[in-house]
N, C-alpha and C positions, 0 to 999 in steps of 0.2 A: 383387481383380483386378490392381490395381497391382503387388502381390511376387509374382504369377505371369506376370505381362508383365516384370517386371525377372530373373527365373528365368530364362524361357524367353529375353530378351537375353543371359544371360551363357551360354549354349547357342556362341554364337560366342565371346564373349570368350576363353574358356577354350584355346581351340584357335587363336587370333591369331597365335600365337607357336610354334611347338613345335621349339624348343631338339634338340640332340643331348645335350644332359643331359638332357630330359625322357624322353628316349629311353631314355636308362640307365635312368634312376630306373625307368621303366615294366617294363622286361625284369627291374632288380634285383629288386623286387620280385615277380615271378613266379618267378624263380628263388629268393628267399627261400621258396618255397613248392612248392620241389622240380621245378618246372618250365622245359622249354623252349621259347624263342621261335621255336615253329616254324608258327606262321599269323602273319600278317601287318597290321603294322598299319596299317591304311592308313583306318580310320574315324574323322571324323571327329566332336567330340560332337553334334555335330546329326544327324548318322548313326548316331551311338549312342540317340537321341533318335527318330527319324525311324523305324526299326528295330521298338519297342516301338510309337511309336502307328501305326503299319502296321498290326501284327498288332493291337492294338487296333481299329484301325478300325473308327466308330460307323456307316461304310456299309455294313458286315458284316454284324455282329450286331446292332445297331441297327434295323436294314432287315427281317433274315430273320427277328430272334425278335421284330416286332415286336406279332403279335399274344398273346404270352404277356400284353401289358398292355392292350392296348385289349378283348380279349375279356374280361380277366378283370374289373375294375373301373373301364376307360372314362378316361380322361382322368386323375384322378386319381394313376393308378399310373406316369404320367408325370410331371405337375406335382412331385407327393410322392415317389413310389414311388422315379425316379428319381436324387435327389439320398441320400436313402438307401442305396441299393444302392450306389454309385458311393462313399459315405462307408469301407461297407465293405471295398470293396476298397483303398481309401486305407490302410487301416490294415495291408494286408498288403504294400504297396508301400511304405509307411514304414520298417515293421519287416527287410522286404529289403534295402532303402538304406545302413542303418546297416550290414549284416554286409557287401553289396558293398563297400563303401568300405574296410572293413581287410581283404577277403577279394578282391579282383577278378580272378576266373579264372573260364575257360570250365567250363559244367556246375557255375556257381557252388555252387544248393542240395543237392548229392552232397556237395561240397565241405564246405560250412559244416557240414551238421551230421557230419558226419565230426569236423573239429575239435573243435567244440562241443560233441559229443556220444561214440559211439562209430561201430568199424566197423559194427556192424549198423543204428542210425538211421542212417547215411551210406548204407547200400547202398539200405536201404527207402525212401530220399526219393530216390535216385538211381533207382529201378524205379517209383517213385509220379509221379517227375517225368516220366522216359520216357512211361508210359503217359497222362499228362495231356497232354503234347506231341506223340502218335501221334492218341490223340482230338481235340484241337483242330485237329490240321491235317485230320483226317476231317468235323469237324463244318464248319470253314469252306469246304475246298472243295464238299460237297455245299447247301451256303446258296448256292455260287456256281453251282452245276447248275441249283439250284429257281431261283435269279433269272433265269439266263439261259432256261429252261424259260418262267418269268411273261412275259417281257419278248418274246424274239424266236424261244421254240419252236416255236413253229406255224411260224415261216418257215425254220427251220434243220431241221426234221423229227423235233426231240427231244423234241416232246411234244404232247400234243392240243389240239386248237381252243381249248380253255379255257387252256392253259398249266402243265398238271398233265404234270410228267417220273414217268415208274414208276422204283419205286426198280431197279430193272435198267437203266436207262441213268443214272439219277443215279451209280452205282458205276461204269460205262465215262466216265461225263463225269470222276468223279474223278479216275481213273487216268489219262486224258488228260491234264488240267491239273497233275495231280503229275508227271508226264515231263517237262513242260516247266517247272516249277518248278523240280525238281533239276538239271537241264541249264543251267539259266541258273546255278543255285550253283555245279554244278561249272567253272565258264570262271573262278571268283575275285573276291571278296568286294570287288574295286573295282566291277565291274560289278552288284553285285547291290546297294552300297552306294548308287549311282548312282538303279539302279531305289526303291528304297525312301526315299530323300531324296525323288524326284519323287513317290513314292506322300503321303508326308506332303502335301506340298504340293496334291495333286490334291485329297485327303479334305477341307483345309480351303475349297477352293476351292467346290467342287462341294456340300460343307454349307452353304457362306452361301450360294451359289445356291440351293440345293433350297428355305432357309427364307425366301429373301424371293421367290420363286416361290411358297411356300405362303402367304405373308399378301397377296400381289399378289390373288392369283387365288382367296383363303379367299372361299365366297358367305358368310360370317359371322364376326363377329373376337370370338365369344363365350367370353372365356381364363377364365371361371369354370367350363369345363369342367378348368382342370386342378387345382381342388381338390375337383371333383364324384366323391364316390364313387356307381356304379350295377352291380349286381350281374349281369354279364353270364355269368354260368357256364353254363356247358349249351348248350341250344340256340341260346339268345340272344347268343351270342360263336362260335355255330360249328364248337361241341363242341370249341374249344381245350382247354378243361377241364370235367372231370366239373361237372355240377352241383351247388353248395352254398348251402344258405342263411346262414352264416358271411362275414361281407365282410371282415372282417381274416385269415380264412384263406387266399381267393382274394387279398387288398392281397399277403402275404407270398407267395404265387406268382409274381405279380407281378414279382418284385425278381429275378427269374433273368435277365429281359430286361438290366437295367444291369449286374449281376452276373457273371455270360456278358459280356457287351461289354467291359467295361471287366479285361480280364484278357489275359495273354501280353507284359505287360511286364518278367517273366523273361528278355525277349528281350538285354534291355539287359544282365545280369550273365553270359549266354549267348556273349556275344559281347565280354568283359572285353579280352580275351586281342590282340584286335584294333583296339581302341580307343586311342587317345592319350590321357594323362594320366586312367585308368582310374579310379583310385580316388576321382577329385574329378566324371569326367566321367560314370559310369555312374550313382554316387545320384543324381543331378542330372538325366539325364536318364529315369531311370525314374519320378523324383516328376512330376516335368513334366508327361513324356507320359500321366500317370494324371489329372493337372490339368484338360488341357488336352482331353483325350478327353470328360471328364464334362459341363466346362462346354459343351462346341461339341455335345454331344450331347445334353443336355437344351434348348438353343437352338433346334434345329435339329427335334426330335421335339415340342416343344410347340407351333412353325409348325404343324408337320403333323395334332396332334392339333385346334389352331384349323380349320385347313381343309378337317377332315373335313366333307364338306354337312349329313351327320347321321349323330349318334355313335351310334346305336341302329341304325341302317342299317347303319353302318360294322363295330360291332363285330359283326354276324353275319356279314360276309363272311371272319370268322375270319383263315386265313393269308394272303390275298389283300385284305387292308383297305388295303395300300400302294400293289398294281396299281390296283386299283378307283376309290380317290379320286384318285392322281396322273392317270390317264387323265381321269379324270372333271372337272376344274377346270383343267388345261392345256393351251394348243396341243400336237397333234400332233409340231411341229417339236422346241420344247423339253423333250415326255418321251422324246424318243430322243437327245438329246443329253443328258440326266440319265441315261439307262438304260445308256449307253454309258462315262461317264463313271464313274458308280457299278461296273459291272460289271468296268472296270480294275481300281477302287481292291479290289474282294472278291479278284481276281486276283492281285492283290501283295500283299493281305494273306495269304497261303498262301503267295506264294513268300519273304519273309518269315518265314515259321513253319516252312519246311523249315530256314533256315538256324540258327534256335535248335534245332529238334529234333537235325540234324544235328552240332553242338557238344557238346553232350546228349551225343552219341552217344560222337561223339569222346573227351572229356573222361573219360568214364565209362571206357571202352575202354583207355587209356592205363595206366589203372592196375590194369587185368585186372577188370574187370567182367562186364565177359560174357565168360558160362563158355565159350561158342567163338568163335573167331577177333576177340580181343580185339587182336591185334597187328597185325592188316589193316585194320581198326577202326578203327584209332588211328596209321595212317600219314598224310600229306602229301603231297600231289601237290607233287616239286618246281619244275612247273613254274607249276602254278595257284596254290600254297599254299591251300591248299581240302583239308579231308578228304573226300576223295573214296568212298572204301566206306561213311561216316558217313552220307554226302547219300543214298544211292542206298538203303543201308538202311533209313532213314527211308520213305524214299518207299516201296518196298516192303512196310513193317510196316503204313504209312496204309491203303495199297492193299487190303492183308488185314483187316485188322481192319475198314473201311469194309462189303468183301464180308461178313465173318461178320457185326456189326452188321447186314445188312439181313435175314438171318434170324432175330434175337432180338426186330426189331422188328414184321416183314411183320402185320397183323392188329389189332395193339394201339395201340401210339404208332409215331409217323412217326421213320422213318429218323433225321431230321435232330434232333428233340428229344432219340430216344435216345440220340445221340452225344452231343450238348449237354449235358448231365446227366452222364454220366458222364464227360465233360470236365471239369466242376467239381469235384467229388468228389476226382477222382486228383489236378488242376492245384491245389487250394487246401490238399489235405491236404500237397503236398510246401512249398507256401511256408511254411506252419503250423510244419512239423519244426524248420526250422533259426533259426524267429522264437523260439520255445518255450526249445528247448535254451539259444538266447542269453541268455534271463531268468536263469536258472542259470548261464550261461556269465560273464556279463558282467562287468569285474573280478576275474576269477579267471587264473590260469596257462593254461588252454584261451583265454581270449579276455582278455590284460592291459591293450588299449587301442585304441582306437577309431579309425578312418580319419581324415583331413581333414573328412570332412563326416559330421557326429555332431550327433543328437538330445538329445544327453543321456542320462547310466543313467535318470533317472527317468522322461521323456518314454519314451525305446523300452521301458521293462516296461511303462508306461499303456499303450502300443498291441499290446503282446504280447498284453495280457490282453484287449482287445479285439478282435484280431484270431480269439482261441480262441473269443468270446462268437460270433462272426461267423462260424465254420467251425460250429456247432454249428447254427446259421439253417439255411446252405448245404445240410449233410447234409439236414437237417430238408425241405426244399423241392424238393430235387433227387430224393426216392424217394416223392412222392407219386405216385399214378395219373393217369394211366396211363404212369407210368415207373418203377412200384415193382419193377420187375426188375432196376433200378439199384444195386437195394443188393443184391439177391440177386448180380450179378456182380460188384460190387465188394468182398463180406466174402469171396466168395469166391477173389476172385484175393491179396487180401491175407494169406488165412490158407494160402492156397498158397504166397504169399513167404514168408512166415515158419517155413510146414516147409522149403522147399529151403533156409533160412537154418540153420538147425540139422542138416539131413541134408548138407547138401554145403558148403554156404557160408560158413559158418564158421571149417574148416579152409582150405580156397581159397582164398577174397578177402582180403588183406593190408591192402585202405583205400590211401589218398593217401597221401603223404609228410608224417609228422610229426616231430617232436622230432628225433631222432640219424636218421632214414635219410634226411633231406634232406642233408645234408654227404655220404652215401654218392653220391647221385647226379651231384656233376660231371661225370664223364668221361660218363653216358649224355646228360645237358643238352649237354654242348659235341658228341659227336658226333650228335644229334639235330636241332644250328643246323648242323652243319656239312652235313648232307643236304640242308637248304634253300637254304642259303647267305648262312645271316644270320651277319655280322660285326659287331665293335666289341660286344659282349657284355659284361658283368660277371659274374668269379666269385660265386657263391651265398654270403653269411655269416651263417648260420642265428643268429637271435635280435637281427641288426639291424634 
């Protein structure tokens, strides 16, 4: 607890001081890497920090997928479940950390395994990351539809007496709040900086309230429910999950709940490009915000899981186990100041996830990615310094794929699970790519030496290789029923990358700038600042 309370201090430290050599050093470095400084640094590391546990936000995921655990094995799959899954993801945020730090550019994992590897894993993790960053901002804004549906639909007319939104206005609530995400991005990455610093701050605020509201008002403070395994499958959880008489099958269901949550701190190497003192300040604040989401999160759901009146009650009320008990054990006054408070914090974690999809976009674009209009893609508003077709794209691709998603799912699994799912899949296989290739990479001519802030070659292959043990869970858990569609659309859109890779894309995509064509690029770096109007620059010296 101590060297994550002293972590999260030098969150400021870091940014105390920021020199006009730090300045250089930041652009040199990017231009050592073929690029130029034409978004704007204006964040903060606590805003690089602030950023990732937004889109993390355990009032999110935490909230929306929380009955994936209390129906499946009750208490338990909190106490235990939680701090494993979340161990998990730890390892894929360690293993990112190290390549941010000597790699710190927007649409980082396109990037890294491009170096590390070749053009074709650089393009596949660059279409695997897209489409993990299309789904997760699909799956969180519709978690933010179903909340605001649970909470105040019946008086907003979004949903019925009970609080159940049809997925045809979950998909018009998305598209709503995605217009108004991107339009906040596109006004400029101080204001959105702004917003998501407060969002931080609200998620921590608003979680120690919710948990000492839950032990206030628990009719019982019985915490031996969170190492109580009870087999709630079927009927008895709500039909969350098929029924099984296997308890370690339904425990590892379970872990989607932490696993899902604690993920989109991608966000932080997404956003390199904008950050001050990037290479020391993005590992740093990507570990953190994985830290610091886990602990406040299993804190804060084991209140809840204590204060449920009865866990057998609780877990048949399935999706609705968090409207049910918070109504039920709190004043009136104080669950509409949580409902409201929460419902922010779901809201900015999306607007938050436009702006790493949006970089994504950018990033990818820049160096002809997408096969059309990669060059409109990858322009600069020079007034906002914002990519601006990047944002609107994004939000656009959410938009559609949310609508097609509601037909793969209408009948079988909900809307919001099926995103969920194949949000993990796509989001873990692209962190997976460039952790991978770095084992191989590390030490060698592709990757000679390590950032500021380095694990060690030994420590990052320990957590490569368990990061790989941990995508294999993932998969594993993410296409049981009634979500085994999941993999049907998932091999299938991959083995469709992989023909347009060899039918078109091969010849076409060139990849990032390595070796000898970054010394080619001055004159396009210098007139590409010169469009924005960034001065005091360093020329590019490939191999310093």
């Amino acid at each position: 607890m101590a060297a994550m309370a002293r972590s999260f201090c030098q969150q400021g430290e870091v940014m105390s001081d920021y020199t006009e050599g730090d300045k250089k050093q930041d652009i040199h470095i990017l231009h050592s890497m073929g690029y130029a400084q034409e978004l704007e640094r204006r964040m903060s590391s606590f805003s690089n920090f602030a950023i990732s546990f937004s889109i993390i936000c355990i009032l999110s995921g935490g909230i929306n997928s929380l009955a994936q655990a209390t129906s499946g094995v009750g208490g338990a799959a909190i106490g235990i479940g939680w701090p494993i899954g979340c161990i998990i993801s730890l390892f894929f945020a360690l293993g990112m950390a190290q390549i941010s730090s000597a790699y710190p550019t927007a649409g980082g994992l396109y990037h890294w395994s491009s170096i590390l590897g070749t053009r074709f894993t650089g393009w596949l993790t660059a279409w695997l990351n897209l489409l993990g960053l299309i789904t997760v901002l699909g799956a969180i804004n519709i978690g933010t539809a179903l909340f605001l549906g649970g909470t105040f639909g019946a008086q907003l007319g979004i949903a019925d007496t009970t609080g159940v939104v049809s997925p045809g206005m979950q998909v018009v609530l998305v598209i709503l709040f995605t217009i108004v995400q991107a339009a906040i991005n596109h006004f400029g990455i101080g204001l959105t900086a702004k917003l998501t610093d407060f969002s931080g701050t609200l998620i921590l605020v608003t979680a120690a309230v919710l948990t000492i509201a839950c032990l206030i008002y628990a009719p019982t403070h019985d915490i031996s429910r969170l190492w109580t395994f009870t087999n709630y499958s079927g009927d008895a959880g709500g039909a969350v999950w098929p029924q099984s008489d296997s308890m370690w099958y339904i425990f590892a269901l379970g872990l989607l709940l932490p696993i899902y949550t604690i993920t989109g701190y991608d966000a932080s190497a997404h956003t390199s490009e904008e950050t001050k003192k990037a290479a020391l300040s993005v590992p740093r604040s990507m570990v953190s915000a994985v830290l610091w989401s886990s602990l406040a999160g299993w804190v804060m759901l084991s209140a809840f899981v204590i204060a449920i009146p009865d866990m057998a009650a609780g877990a048949k009320q399935g999706w609705a186990v968090f409207f049910t008990t918070i109504n039920t054990i709190m004043p009136a006054w104080l669950v509409t100041v949580l409902y409201v408070a929460i419902f922010i914090s779901q809201f900015l974690c999306g607007l938050a996830t436009v702006t790493s999809c949006s970089r994504m976009i950018f990033a990818f674009s820049r160096d002809g990615g997408i096969p059309v209009g990669s060059k409109t893609l990858a322009s600069v508003s020079p007034k906002f310094r914002t990519p601006v077709a990047a944002i609107w794209t994004g939000a656009a691709l959410e938009s559609l794929f949310v609508w097609g998603a509601l037909f793969i799912s209408v009948g079988e699994a909900s809307l919001y699970v099926t995103v969920v799912n194949a949000t993990l899949i796509f989001l873990f296989l692209s962190f997976l790519f460039p952790i991978v290739l770095g084992i191989f990479a590390y030490g060698t001519k592709k990757w000679p030496a390590p950032g500021p802030w380095d694990l060690g070659q030994g420590v990052y292959k320990t957590v490569g290789v368990l990061a790989t043990l941990g995508m294999v869970l993932i998969i594993y858990i993410a296409i049981q029923p009634p979500n085994d569609k999941v993999l049907a659309v998932t091999v299938g859109l991959i083995v469709l990358a992989i023909i347009i890779w060899f039918a078109v894309e091969n010849k076409r995509f060139k990849g990032p700038p390595i070796g000898d064509m970054i010394a080619k690029r001055k004159a396009e770096i210098a007139a590409a600042e010169a469009a924005v109007g960034e001065t005091g620059t360093v020329s590019p010296v490939p191999g310093e």
